[in-house]
N, C-alpha and C positions, 0 to 999 in steps of 0.2 A: 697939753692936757691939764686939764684945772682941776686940780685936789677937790676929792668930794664926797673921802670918807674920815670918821669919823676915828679916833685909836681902837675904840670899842669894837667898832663895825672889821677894822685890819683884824683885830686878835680874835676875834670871831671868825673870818675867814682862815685865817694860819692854822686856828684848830680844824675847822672844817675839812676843809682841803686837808689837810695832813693826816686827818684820821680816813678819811676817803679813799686817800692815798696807799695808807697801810691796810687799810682791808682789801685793796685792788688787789696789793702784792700777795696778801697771804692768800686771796681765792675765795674770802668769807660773801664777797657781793657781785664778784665779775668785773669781768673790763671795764662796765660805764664810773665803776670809781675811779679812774685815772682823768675825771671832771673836775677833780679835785686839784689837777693841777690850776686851773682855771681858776679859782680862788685864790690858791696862793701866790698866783701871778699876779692879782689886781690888788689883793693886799700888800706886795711887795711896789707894787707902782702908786699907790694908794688912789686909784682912779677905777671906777669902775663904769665902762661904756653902756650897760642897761639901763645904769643909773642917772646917767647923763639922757638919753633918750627919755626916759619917764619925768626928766625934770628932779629929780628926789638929790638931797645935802641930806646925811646923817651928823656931817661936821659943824661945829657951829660957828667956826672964826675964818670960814671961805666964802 
């Protein structure tokens, strides 16, 4: 897997996915926030497979 996001693009997902996350738990949005793991898993691989099918680098030195 070839790096294809950007620091910006990960800490943007880590918040996403994590506040997703805690709204799932608390019940403020329902189950489909636990999609939010899904973010924090491609920010923690820093590869994101949609990203690679559309063609799209947020990073600028891959």
């Amino acid at each position: 897997m070839t790096r294809n996001l950007a620091n910006w693009d990960r800490i943007a997902r880590f918040v996403l996915g994590g506040l997703l996350i805690i709204m799932a738990l608390m019940g403020t949005i329902g189950a489909w926030g636990y999609l939010g793991v899904i973010f924090v898993a491609t920010g923690f691989m820093n590869f994101c497979p949609i990203y690679r099918v559309l063609g799209i680098k947020t990073c600028t030195d891959c």
